[in-house]
C-alpha positions in Angstrom: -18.8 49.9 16.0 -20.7 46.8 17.2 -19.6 43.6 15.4 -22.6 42.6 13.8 -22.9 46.3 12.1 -19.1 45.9 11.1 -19.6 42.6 9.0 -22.6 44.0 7.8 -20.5 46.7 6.4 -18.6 44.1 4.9 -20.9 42.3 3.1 -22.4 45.9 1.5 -18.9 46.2 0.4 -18.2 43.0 -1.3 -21.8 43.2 -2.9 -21.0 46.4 -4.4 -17.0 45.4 -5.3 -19.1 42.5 -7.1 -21.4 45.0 -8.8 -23.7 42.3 -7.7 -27.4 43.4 -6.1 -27.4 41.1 -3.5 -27.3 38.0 -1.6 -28.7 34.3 -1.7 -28.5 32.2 1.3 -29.2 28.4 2.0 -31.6 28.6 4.8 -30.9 25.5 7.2 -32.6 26.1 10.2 -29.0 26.4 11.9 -27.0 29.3 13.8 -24.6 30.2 10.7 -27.2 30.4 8.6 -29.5 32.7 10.4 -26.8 34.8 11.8 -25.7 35.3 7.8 -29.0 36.1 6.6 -29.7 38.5 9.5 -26.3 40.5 8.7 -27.2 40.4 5.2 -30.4 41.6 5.7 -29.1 44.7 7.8 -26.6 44.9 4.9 -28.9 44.9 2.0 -32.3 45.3 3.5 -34.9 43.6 0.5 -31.9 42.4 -1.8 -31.6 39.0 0.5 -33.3 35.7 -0.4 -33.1 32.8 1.6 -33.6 29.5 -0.2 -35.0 26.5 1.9 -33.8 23.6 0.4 -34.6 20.0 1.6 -33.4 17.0 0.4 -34.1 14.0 2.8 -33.7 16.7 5.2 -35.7 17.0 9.1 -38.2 19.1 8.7 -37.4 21.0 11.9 -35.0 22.6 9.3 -37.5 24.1 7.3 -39.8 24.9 10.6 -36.8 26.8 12.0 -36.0 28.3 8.9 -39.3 30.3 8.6 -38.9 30.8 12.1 -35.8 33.3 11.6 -37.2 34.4 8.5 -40.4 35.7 9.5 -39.2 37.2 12.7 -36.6 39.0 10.3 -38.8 39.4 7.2 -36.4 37.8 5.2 -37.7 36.6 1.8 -37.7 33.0 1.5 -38.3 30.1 -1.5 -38.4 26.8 -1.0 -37.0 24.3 -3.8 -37.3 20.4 -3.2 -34.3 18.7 -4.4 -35.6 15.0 -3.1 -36.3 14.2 -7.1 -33.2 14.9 -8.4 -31.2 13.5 -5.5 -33.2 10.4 -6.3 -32.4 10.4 -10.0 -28.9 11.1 -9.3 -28.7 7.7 -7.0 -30.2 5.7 -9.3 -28.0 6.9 -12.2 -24.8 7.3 -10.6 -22.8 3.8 -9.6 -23.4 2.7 -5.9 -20.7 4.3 -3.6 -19.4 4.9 -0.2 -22.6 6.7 2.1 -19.6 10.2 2.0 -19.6 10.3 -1.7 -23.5 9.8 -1.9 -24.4 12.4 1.1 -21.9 14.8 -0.4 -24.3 14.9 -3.0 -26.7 17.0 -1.0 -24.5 20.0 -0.3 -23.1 20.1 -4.3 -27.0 20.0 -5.7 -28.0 23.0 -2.6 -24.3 24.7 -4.1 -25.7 24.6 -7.7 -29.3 25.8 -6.8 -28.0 28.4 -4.8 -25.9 30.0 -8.3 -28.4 29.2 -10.3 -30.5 32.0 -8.2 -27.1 34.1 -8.1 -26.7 34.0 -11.5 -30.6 34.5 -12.5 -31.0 37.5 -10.3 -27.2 39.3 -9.7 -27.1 38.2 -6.5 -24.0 36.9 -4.7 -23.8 33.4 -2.8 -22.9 34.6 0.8 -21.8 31.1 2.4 -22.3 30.0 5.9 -19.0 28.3 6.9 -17.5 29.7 10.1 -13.8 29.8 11.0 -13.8 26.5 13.0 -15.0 24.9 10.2 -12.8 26.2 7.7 -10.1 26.0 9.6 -10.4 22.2 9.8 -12.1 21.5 6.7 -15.5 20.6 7.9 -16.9 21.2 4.4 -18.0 19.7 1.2 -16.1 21.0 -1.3 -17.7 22.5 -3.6 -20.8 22.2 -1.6 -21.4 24.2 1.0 -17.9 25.5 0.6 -18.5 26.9 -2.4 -19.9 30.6 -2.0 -19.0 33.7 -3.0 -18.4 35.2 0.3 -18.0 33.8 4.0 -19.3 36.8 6.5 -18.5 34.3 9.4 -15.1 32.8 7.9 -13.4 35.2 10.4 -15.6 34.1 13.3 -15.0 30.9 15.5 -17.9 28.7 16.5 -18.4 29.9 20.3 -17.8 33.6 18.6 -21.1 32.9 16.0 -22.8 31.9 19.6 -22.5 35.2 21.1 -23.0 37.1 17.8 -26.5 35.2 17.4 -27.8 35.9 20.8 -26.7 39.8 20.1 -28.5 39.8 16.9 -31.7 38.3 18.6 -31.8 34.7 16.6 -34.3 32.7 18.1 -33.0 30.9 21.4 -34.2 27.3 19.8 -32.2 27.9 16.7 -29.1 29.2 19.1 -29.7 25.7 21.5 -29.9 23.7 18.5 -27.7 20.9 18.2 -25.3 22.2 14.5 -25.5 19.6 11.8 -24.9 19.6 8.3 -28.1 17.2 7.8 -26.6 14.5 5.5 -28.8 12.4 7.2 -31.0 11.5 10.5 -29.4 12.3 13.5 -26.0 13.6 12.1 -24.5 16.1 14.3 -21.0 18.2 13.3 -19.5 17.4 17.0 -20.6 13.3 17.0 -18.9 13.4 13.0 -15.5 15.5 14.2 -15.5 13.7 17.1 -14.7 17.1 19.1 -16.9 19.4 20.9 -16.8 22.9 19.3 -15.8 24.1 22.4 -12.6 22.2 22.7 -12.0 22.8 18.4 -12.0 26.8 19.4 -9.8 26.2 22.3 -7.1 24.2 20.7 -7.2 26.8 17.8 -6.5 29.5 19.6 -3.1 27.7 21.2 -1.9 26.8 17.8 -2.3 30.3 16.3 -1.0 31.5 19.5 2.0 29.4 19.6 1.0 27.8 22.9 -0.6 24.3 22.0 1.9 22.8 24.2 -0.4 24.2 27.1 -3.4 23.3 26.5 -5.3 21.2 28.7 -5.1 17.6 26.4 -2.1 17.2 23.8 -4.8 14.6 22.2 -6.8 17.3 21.2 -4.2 19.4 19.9 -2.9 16.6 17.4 -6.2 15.6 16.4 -6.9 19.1 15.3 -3.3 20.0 13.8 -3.9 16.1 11.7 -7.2 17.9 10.6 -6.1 20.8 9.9 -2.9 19.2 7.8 -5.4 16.6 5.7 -7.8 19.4 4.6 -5.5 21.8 3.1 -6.6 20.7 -0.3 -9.8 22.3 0.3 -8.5 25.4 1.7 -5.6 26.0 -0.9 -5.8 27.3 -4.6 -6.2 24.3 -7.2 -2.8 23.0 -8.0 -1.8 24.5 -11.5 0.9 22.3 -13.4 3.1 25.2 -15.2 5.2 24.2 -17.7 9.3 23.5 -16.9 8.9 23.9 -13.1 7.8 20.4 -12.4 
């Protein structure tokens, strides 16, 4: 069994654990995105809607979007969040640019339920196992879903998959960013190259960090890996006499 057909038979399953009747997918215009909504829709055939959501966003992200899903004929909606982004920033107290661009991901997270919820559908995330693994997520943003079809995958693994599934090449070449704003790009904010995060992920689950090509790397992905745990972990309950 091919890959692709064996996540897609993962996905079927978890929908139908769920008793759910199918999936809803934030459509970014990026690799993990398409590849999710492509093995969702050899999952689920019809029962998949991507949602294009912009909010201050490049609109190569929509383009691209429409690109996959009309080569795929994935449904597709598109709901404009610029408004309440807006309202939110003049409402809320000025902050720190993170706490203000977070804000993007959470209001995509709570449109994407709200469709979950309206039709039975589950939120099938996008996050890949670099990612994860390091915590290059909002939480509660685009870390929160339902299920993660490419949690098990890492980056240069999603790569392969996508050419296998037939994404378009421009999506594939595409620099990956989260779009929190103009020219952000996830390798320029992590200050790694995806291919060196894989590499140095392998040697620690492997036990062999110590020979990998740059130490450096290796401790700047283990102090990564150590300082997002809290978005990886269960929330901390307090129980009572075990303090």
């Amino acid at each position: 069994m091919s890959l692709a057909k064996e996540i897609a038979g993962w996905i079927k399953k978890k929908v139908k654990q769920a008793k759910a009747e199918g999936v809803v997918i934030g459509l970014s215009g990026g690799i993990d995105s398409s590849c999710v909504a492509v093995l969702s829709k050899m999952a689920l055939g019809s029962n998949v809607l991507g949602l294009i959501l912009p909010c201050q966003s490049d609109s190569q992200d929509e383009r691209l979007a429409r690109l996959l899903a009309d080569k795929f004929d994935i449904k597709v909606e598109k709901k404009t969040l610029d408004p309440v982004y807006e309202k939110l920033k003049e409402t809320l107290p000025k902050a720190g640019k993170l706490a203000m661009v977070n804000l993007k991901p959470r209001l995509r997270m709570l449109t994407l339920y709200y469709f979950a919820n309206k039709m039975n559908y589950l939120v099938a995330g996008c996050g890949n196992k670099s990612e994860i693994t390091v915590g290059y997520f909002t939480k509660y943003g685009d870390g929160g879903a339902d299920i993660f079809p490419l949690g098990g995958l890492l980056k240069t693994e999603v790569r392969k998959l996508a050419k296998e599934l037939g994404i378009p090449r421009e999506i594939i070449e595409r620099a990956p960013t989260a779009g929190l704003w103009q020219g952000q790009t996830d390798e320029s904010e992590m200050g790694i190259t995806y291919e060196d995060l894989d590499k140095a992920i392998i040697a620690i689950e492997k036990g062999k960090a110590r020979s990998l090509f740059s130490q450096e790397i290796v401790a700047k992905v283990k102090n990564l890996i150590r300082v997002s745990d809290h978005k990886r972990l269960p929330i901390p309950i307090y129980e009572k006499g075990r303090s």
